[in-house]
C-alpha positions as CSV (number, residue, x, y, z in Angstrom):
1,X,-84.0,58.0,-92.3
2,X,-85.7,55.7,-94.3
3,X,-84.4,54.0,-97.7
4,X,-86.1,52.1,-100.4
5,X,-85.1,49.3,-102.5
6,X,-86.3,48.7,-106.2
7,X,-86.0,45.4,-107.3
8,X,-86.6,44.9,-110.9
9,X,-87.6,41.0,-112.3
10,X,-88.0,39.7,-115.8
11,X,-89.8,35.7,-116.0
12,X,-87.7,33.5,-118.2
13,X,-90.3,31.7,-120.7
14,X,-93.5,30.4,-119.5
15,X,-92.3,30.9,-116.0
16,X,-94.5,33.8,-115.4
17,X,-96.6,32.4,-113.3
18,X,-93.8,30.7,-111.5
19,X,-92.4,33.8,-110.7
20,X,-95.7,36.2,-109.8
21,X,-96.4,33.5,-107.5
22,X,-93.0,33.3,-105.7
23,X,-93.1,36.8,-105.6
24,X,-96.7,36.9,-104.0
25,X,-95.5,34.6,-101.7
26,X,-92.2,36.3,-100.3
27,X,-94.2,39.6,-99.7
28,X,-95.5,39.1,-96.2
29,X,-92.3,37.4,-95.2
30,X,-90.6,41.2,-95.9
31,X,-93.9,43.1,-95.1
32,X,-93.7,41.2,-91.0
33,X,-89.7,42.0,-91.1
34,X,-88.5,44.7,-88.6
35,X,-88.0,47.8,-90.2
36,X,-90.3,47.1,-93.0
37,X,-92.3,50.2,-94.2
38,X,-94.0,48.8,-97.1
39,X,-93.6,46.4,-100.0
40,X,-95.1,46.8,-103.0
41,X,-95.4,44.2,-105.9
42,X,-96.2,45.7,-109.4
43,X,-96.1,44.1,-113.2
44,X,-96.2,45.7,-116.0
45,X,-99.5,45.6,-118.2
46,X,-97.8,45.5,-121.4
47,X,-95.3,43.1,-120.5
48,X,-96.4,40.2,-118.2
49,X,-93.0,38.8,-117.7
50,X,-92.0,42.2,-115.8
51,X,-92.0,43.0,-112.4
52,X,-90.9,45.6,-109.7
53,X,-90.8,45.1,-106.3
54,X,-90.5,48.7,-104.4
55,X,-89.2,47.9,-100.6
56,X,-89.3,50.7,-98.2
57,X,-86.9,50.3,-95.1
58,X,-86.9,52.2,-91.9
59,X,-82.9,52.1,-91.8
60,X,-80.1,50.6,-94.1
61,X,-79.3,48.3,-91.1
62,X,-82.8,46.9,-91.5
63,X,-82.6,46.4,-95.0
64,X,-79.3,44.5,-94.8
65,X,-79.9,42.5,-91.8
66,X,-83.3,41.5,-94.5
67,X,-81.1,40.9,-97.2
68,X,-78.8,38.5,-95.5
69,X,-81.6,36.3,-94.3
70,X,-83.3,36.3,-97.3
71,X,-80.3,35.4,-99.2
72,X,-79.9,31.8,-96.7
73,X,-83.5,31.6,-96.8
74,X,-85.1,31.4,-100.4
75,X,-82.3,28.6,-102.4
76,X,-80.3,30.6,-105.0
77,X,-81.2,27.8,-107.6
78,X,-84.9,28.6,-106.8
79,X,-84.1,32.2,-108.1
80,X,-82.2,31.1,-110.6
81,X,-84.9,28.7,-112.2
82,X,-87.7,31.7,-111.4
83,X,-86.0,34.5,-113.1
84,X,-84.0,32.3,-115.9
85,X,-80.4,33.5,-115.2
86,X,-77.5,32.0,-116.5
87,X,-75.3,33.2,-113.5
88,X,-74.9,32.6,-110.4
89,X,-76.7,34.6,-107.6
């Protein structure tokens, strides 16, 4: 059964670039990852600081065996500075 993740990012000011092009670059990383259906990157044309990323996983396993290497693998001050949070990730 397969399961889909929708992961929604807003750019913190003047880092949309920044973040599109993190983004861009993540996607075949989780595109070549087993169990990886699709990946999808999509932002919205009336705001350019919004984006959806739409995952679709062949098994939760998958997905969560994903999340934990991407979590070690892409710094959690990188995705702090991308998306402009205040909190820690």
């Amino acid at each position: 059964m397969s399961v889909s993740r929708i992961g929604e990012f807003h750019a913190a000011t003047n880092q949309v670039d920044a973040l599109r092009d993190f983004l861009k670059s993540i996607l075949p990383i989780i595109r070549s990852s087993q169990g990886c259906v699709s990946c999808q990157l999509l932002q919205d044309q009336e705001d350019a600081a919004k984006f959806v990323m739409i995952e679709v996983w062949d098994s939760v396993r998958r997905r969560e065996t994903f999340f934990r290497f991407s979590y070690s693998a892409f710094s959690p001050n990188r995705w702090r500075i991308l998306y402009g949070l205040t909190h820690s990730v």
